[in-house]
C-alpha positions in Angstrom: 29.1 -36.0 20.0 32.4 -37.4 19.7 32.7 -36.9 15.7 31.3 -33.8 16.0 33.9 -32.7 18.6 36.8 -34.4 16.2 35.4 -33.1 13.1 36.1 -29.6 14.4 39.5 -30.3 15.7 40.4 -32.4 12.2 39.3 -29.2 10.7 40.9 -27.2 12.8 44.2 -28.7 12.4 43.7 -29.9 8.9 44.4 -33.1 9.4 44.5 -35.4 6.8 46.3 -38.2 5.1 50.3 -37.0 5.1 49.1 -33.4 5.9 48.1 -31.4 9.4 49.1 -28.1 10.8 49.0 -27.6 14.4 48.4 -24.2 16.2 51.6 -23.5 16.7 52.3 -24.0 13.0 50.1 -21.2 12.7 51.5 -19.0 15.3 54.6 -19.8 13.1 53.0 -19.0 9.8 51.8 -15.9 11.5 55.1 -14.6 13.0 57.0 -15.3 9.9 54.4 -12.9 7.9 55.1 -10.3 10.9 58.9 -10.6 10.4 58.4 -10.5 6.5 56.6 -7.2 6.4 58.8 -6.0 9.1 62.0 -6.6 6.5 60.6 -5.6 3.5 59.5 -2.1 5.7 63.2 -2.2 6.5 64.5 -3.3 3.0 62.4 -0.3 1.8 63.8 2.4 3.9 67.5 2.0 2.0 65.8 3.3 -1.2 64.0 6.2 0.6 65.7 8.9 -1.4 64.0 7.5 -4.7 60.8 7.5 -7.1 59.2 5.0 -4.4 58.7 8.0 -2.4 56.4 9.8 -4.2 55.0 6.7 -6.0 54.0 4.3 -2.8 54.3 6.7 0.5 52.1 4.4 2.2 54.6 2.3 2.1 57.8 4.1 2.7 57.2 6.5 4.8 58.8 5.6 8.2 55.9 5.1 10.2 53.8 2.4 12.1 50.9 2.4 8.9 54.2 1.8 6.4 54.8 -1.2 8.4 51.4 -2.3 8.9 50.1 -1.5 5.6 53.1 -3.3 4.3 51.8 -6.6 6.5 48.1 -6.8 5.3 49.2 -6.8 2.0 51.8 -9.1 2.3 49.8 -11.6 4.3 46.8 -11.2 1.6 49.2 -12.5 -1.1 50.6 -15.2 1.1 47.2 -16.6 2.0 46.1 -16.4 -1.7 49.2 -18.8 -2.4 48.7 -21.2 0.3 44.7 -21.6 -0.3 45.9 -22.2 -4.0 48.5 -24.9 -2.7 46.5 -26.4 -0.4 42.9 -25.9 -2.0 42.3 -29.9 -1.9 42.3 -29.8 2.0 40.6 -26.7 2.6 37.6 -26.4 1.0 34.4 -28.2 0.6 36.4 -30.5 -2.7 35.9 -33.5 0.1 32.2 -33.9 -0.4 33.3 -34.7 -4.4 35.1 -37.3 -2.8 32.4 -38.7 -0.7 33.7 -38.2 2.2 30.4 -36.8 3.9 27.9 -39.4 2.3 28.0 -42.4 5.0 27.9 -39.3 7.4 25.2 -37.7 6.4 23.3 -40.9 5.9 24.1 -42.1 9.9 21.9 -39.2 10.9 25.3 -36.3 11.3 23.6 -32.8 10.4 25.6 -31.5 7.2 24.5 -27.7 8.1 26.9 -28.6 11.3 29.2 -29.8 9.4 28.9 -26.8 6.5 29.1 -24.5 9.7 32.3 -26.0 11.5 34.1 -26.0 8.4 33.7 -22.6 7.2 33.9 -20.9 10.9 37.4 -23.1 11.2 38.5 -21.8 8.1 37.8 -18.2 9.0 39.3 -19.0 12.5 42.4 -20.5 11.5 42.9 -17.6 9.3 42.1 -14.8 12.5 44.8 -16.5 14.4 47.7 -16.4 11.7 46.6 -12.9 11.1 46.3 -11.7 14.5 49.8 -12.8 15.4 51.3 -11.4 12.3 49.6 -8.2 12.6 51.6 -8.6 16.6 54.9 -9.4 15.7 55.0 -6.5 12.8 53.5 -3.9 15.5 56.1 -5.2 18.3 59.1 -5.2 15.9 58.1 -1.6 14.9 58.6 -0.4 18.3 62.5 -1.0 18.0 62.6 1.7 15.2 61.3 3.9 17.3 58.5 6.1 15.0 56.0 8.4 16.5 53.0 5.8 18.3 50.2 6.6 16.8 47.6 3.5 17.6 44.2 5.1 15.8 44.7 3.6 12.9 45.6 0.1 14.0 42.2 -1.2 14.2 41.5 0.1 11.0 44.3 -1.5 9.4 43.4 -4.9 11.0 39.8 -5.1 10.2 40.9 -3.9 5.7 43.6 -6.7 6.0 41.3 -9.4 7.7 38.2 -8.2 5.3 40.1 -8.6 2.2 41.6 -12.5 3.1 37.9 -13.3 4.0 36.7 -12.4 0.8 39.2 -15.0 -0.6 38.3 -17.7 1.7 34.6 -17.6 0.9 35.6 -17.8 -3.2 37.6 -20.5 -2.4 35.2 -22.4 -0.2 32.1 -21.4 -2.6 34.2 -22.6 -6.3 34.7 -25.6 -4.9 31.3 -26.4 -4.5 30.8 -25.5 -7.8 34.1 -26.3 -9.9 35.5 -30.1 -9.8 39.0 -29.7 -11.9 41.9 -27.9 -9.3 43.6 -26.2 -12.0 40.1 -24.7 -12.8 39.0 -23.9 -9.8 42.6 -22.3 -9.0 42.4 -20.1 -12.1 38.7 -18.4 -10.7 40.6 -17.8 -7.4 43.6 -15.8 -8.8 41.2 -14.2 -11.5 39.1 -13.1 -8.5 41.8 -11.9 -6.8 42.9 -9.9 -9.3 39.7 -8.4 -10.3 38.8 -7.6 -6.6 42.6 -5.5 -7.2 41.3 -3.5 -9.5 37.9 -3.3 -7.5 39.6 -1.8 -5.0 41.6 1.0 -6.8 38.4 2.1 -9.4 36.0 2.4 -6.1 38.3 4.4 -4.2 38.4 1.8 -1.7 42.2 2.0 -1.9 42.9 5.3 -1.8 41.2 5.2 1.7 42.8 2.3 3.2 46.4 3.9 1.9 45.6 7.2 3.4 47.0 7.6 7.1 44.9 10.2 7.9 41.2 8.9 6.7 42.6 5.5 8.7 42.2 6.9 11.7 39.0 6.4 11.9 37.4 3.0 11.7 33.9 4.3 9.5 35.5 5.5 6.9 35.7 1.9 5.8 32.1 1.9 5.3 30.9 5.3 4.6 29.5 5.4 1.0 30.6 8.4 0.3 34.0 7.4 0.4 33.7 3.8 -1.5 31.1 0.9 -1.6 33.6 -1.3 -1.4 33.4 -2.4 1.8 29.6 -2.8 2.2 29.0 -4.4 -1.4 31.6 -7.0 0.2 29.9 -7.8 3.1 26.6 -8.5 1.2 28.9 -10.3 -1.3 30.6 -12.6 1.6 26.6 -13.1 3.2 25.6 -14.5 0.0 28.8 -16.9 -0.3 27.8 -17.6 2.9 24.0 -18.7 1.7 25.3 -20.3 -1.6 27.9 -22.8 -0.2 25.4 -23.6 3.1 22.8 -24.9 0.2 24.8 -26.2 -2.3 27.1 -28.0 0.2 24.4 -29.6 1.9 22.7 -30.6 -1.5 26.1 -32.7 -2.7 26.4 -33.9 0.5 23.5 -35.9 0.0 24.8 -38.2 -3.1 27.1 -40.5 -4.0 29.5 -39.0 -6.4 31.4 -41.5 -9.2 34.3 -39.9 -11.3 33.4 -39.1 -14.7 36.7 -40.3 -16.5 35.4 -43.8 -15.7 34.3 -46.2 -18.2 30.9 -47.6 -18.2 31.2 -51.3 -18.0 27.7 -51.8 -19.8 28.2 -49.6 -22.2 31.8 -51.3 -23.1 30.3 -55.5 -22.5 29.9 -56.1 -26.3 33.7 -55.3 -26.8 36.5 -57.4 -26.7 39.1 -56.2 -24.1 42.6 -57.6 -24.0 45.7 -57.0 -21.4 47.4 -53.9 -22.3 51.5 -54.8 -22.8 54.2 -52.6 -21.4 55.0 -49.8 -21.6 51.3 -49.0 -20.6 51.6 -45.3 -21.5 54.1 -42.7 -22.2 52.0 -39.3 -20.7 53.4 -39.4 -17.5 57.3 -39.2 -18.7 56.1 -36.4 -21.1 54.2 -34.6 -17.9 57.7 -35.0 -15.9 59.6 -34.1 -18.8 57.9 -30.7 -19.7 57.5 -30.0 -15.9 61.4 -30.1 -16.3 61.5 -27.9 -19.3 59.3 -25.2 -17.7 61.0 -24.6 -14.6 64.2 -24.7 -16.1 63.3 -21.6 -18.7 61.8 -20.2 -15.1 65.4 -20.8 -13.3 67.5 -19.5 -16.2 65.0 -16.6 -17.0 65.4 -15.5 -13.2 69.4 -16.0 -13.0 69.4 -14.1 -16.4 67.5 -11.0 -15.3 69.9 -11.1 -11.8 72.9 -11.5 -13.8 72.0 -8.6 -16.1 70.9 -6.7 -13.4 74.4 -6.9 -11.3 76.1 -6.1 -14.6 74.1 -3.3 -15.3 74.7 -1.8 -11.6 78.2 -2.4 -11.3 78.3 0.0 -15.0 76.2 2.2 -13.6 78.4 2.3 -10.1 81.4 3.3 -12.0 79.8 6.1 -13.9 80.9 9.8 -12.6 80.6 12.9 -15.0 84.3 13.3 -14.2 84.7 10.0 -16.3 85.2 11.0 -19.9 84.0 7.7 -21.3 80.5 7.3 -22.5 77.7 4.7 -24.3 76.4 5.1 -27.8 77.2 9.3 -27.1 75.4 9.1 -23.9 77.1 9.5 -20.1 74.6 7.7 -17.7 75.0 8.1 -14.0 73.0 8.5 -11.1 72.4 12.0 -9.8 73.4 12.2 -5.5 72.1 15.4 -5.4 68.8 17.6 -4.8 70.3 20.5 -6.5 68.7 20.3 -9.8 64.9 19.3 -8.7 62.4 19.1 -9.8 64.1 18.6 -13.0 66.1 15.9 -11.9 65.3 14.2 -8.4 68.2 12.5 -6.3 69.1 9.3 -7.0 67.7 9.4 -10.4 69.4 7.7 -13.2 70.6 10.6 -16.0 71.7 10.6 -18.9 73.6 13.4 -20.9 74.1 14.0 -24.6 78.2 14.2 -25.4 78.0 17.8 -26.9 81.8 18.8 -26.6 81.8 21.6 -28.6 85.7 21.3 -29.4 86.2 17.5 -30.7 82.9 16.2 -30.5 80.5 18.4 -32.1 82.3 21.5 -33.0 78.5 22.9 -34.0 77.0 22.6 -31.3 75.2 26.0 -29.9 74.0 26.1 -26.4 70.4 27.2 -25.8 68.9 28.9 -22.7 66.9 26.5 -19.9 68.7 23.9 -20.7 70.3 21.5 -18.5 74.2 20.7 -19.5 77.6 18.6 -17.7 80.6 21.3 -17.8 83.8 21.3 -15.9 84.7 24.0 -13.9 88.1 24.1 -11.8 88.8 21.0 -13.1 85.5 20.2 -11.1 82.3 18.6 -13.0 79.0 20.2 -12.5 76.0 20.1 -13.6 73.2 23.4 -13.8 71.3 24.8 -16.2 71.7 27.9 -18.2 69.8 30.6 -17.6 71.4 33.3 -19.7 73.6 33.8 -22.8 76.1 36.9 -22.9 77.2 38.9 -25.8 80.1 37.8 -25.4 79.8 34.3 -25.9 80.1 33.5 -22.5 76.7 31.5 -20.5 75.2 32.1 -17.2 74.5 28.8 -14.9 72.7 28.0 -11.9 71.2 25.3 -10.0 67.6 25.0 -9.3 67.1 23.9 -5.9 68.6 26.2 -2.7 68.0 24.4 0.5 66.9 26.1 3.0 68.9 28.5 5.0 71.6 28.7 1.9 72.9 31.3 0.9 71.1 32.4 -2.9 72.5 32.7 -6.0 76.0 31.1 -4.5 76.6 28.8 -7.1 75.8 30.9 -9.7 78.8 31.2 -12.3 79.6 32.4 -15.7 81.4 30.0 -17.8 82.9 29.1 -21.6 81.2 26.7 -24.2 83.9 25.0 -24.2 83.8 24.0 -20.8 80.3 22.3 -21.8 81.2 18.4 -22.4 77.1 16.8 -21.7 73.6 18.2 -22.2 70.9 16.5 -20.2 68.6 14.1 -22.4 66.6 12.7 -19.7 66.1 10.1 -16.5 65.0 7.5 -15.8 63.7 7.4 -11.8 63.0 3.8 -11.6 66.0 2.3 -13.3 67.9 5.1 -10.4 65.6 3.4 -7.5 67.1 -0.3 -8.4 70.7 1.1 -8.9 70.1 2.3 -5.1 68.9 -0.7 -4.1 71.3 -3.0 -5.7 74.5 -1.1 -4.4 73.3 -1.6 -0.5 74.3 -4.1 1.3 70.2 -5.8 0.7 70.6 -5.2 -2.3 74.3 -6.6 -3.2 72.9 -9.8 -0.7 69.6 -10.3 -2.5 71.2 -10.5 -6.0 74.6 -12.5 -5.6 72.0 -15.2 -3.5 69.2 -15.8 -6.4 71.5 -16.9 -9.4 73.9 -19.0 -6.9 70.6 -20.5 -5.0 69.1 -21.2 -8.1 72.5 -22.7 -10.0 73.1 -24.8 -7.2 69.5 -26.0 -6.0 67.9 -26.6 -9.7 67.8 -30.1 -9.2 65.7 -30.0 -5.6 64.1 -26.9 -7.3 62.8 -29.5 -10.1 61.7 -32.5 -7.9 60.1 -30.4 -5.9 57.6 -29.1 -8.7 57.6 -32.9 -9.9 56.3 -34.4 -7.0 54.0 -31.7 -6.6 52.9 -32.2 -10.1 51.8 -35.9 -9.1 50.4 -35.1 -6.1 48.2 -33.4 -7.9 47.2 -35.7 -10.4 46.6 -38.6 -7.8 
């Protein structure tokens, strides 16, 4: 009775040799997946006015599912990583290490064991969850969006389900798969594959809709997606697999296979082996090095860039006269010209003065082009050509309660100076981004963290590297 009530709390706590988490580690793990979501919400919300809009309104929209939505996927990747990181402690890879056989042989039931084990694993993983899924839904209420608590639930029970599934591949692979780096590879190719699951079955589209969320069985209707129900049958028969297979290895002495047989090897003669012994580890360590440092200076590369190319991009008016290659990019503030161009979007216009630049150019009807006006820029699009030479312009979008056809002007060719030649909306969302104060934060931290911290940054994936090995 007493190792079975200390299995359960070693379990529980996960403590082994040099490793344990207490529950209030996990309260902590929890609360910092709350706060996570509740910044990257908030982090969102300063490129509202951009292609994420329209591309990922479940998550921008500023609203209690945003945030929550937001969490359940945020804690499903976080999990994922720390049952990769911490796969040797979690799962059933201890029986391969014999840790059950004297056990099982004084008379300790191994379905008990098999049992504790995976309901400590599922209950550690409720408790994080549940105070995540808290802290994002009380940080929420300081922003003040409409309370609507129907689909709460809902959200809860999709999040929970899909870190279950993971947990049950975890626990059931390591029954089957003896190498980490193996058995790591079928948990991220499951995870990805359950991704795509999700979007082909429709299952996503449910769990992203606010309004099907609000009630709890349309998570398991059929007609909606299988998803959910081919799941449950799928976690049921994790459940049946590991309980057998678990209990079978339980029952025998493992030996590692990288050992030599001393019989077969007796007719040979064996001598001592003179320093240096062996020269793999250095050449582990060393490429170790090598990789993360292509990692550190392909990441402080891409930010550099990407700070380069915003503060260009920043400078950029159409009352500038300079431009790139013939083209004059800069981002659009306006909603003037939608749906052709959105706001915020990165455009870029064709240099078409008819005077110096291209004396031949003729201007065509519907199309978009940069003139000056009043010693003004503007930008519409033309909508008539006169007799006389002269062009008719006008914007495309009137808000509401303006006054029609007030920007509507005639003007010269020569005024013309740009014609549009397209957008790009996502390059236009990360100019937004990078020119708030998140943004500017974010990417003048990750090449000076990563300059200044390589050398932790490296020993850190070293020793990890050998931890691994042992």
């Amino acid at each position: 009775m007493e190792y079975k009530s200390g299995f359960f709390f070693k379990e529980f706590r996960q403590a082994y040799s040099e490793y344990k988490i207490s529950l209030s580690r996990m309260i902590l793990f929890g609360a910092f997946l709350g706060l996570l979501a509740f910044s990257f919400h908030f982090l969102l919300q300063t490129v509202y006015d951009s292609v994420l809009t329209r591309s990922v309104p479940e998550l921008m929209l500023p609203s209690y599912f945003s945030v929550l939505f937001a969490y359940i996927n945020i804690a499903y990747i976080f999990f994922l990583i720390y049952f990769l990181a911490s796969y040797k402690y979690l799962t059933f890879s201890e029986i391969r290490d014999n840790s059950w056989y004297l056990l099982v042989k004084m008379g300790y039931d191994p379905l008990k064991m098999i049992m504790i084990k995976l309901s400590v694993r599922v209950l550690s993983v409720l408790i994080t969850f549940s105070v995540g899924f808290g802290i994002a839904l009380l940080l929420t209420v300081f922003l003040k969006y409409p309370f609507v608590p129907d689909y709460f639930l809902p959200l809860f029970v999709a999040g929970f389900f899909d870190i279950l599934i993971i947990v049950m591949v975890t626990m059931t692979s390591s029954l089957f798969i003896a190498l980490f780096d193996s058995a790591r590879l079928v948990i991220v190719a499951s995870a990805l594959i359950l991704f795509f699951i999700k979007i082909f079955s429709g299952y996503y589209s449910v769990v992203s809709n606010r309004t099907l969320m609000r009630d709890p069985l349309n998570l398991i209707r059929v007609n909606r997606s299988a998803y959910f129900l081919i799941f449950v049958v799928f976690i049921l028969s994790c459940l049946a697999v590991c309980i057998y297979r678990a209990r079978f290895l339980s029952q025998y002495y493992h030996t590692e296979t990288n050992r030599y047989d001393e019989f077969a090897l007796q007719d040979y003669k064996t001598d001592a082996i003179k320093e240096p012994v062996s020269r793999s580890a250095p050449r582990i360590s060393r490429k170790i090095n090598i990789a993360v440092m292509i990692g550190l200076t392909v990441l402080v590369s891409i930010s550099i860039v990407i700070n380069l190319f915003v503060l260009f991009v920043g400078a950029m008016s159409p009352d500038k006269e300079f431009d790139v290659m013939g083209h004059i990019p800069y981002i659009f503030r306006s909603s003037l010209m939608q749906p052709s161009i959105e706001k915020n979007d990165l455009v870029f216009f064709r240099r078409v003065d008819p005077v110096s630049v291209d004396p031949s150019y003729v201007p065509e009807v519907d199309t978009i082009v940069l003139f000056r006006h009043n010693n003004a820029p503007h930008i519409e699009r033309i909508i008539e050509i006169n007799e006389d030479g002269t062009l008719l312009v006008d914007i495309d979008y009137y808000p509401p309660m303006s006054q029609k056809d007030a920007l509507r002007m005639r003007i010269e060719t020569e005024q013309i100076y740009g014609q549009y030649s397209g957008r790009s909306r996502w390059l236009g969302a990360i100019v937004l981004f990078a020119n708030s104060f998140f943004g500017r934060l974010l990417l003048l931290l990750i090449p000076a963290i990563l300059i200044f911290f390589y050398k932790p940054i490296i020993r850190f994936f070293g020793l990890f590297s050998k931890t691994e090995k042992a």
